[in-house]
C-alpha positions in Angstrom: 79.9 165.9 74.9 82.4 166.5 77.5 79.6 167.5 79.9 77.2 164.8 79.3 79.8 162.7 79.9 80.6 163.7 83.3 76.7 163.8 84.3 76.7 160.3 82.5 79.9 159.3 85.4 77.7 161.0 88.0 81.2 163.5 88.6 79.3 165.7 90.8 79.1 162.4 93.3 81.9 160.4 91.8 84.5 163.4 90.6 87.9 160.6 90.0 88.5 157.8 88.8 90.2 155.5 91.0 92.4 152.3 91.0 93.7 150.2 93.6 96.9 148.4 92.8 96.7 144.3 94.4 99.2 142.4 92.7 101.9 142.6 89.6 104.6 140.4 87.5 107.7 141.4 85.9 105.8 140.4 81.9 108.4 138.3 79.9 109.6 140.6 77.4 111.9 142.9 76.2 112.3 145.8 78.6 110.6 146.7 81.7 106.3 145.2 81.5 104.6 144.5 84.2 101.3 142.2 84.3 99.0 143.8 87.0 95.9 143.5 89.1 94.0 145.8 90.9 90.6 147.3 91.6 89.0 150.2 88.8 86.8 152.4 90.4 84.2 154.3 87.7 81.4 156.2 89.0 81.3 154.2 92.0 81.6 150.8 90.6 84.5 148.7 91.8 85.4 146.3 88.6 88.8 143.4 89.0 91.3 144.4 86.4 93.9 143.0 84.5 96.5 144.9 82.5 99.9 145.6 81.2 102.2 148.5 82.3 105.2 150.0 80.3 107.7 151.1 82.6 111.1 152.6 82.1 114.0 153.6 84.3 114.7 157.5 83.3 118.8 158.7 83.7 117.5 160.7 87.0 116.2 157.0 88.9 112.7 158.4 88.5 110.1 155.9 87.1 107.8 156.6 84.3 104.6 154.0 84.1 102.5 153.8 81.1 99.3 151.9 80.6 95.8 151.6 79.1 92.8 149.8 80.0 89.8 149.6 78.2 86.5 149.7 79.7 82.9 149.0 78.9 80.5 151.7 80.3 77.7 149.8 80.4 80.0 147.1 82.6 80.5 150.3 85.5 76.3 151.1 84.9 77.4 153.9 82.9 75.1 155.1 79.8 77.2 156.0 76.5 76.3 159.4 76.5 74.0 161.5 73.0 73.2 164.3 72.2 70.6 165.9 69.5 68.2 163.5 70.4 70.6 160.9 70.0 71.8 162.0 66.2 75.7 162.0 68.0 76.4 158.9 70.0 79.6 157.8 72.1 80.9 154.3 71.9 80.2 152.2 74.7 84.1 151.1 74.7 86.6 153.3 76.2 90.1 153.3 76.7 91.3 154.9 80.4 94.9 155.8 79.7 97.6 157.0 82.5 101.2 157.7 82.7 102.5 157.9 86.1 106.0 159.0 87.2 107.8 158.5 90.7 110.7 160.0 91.7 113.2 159.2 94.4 113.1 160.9 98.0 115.5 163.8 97.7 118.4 162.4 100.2 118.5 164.1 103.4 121.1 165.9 105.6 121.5 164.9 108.8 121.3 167.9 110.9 125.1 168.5 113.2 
């Protein structure tokens, strides 16, 4: 299934998804949740959306961001995937889910 589900995403033409971060506010919570806004790119098709981020300070000052966001294919023009003849189906829901982590700039030397 994994391979009809790239030729379903068109990965030959369209090989990442992408996401284009606009906008986010500190989520009033417990902890570190950030309400953002951006851009999702599938297969070519920008969509607005709207999600939560986790995020978390680690004891190094590198960042660790966690989120989901669930997508309807046919929303991007993307077919749910079959296979044998269309006895095994995908769901048209899915769930993108990232974890991204940033670390500091090393701190530089001044050369003497």
């Amino acid at each position: 299934m994994n391979g009809k589900l790239r030729d379903a995403l068109d990965a030959e033409k369209h090989p990442t998804i992408d996401y284009r971060f606009d906008s986010a506010d500190r989520h009033p919570s417990d902890g570190l949740k950030l309400k953002t806004l951006g851009t999702l790119t599938v297969a070519g098709v920008p969509r607005g959306v709207t999600f939560t981020v986790d995020a978390a300070v680690e004891a190094d000052g590198s960042v660790i961001a966690m989120g989901t966001i669930p997508l309807m294919m046919h929303e991007v023009g993307v077919e749910p995937p079959t296979a044998l003849l269309g006895m095994l189906k995908t769901a048209d829901r899915v769930t993108i889910k990232f974890e991204l982590r940033a670390v500091p700039a090393a701190a530089t030397v001044p050369h003497a």
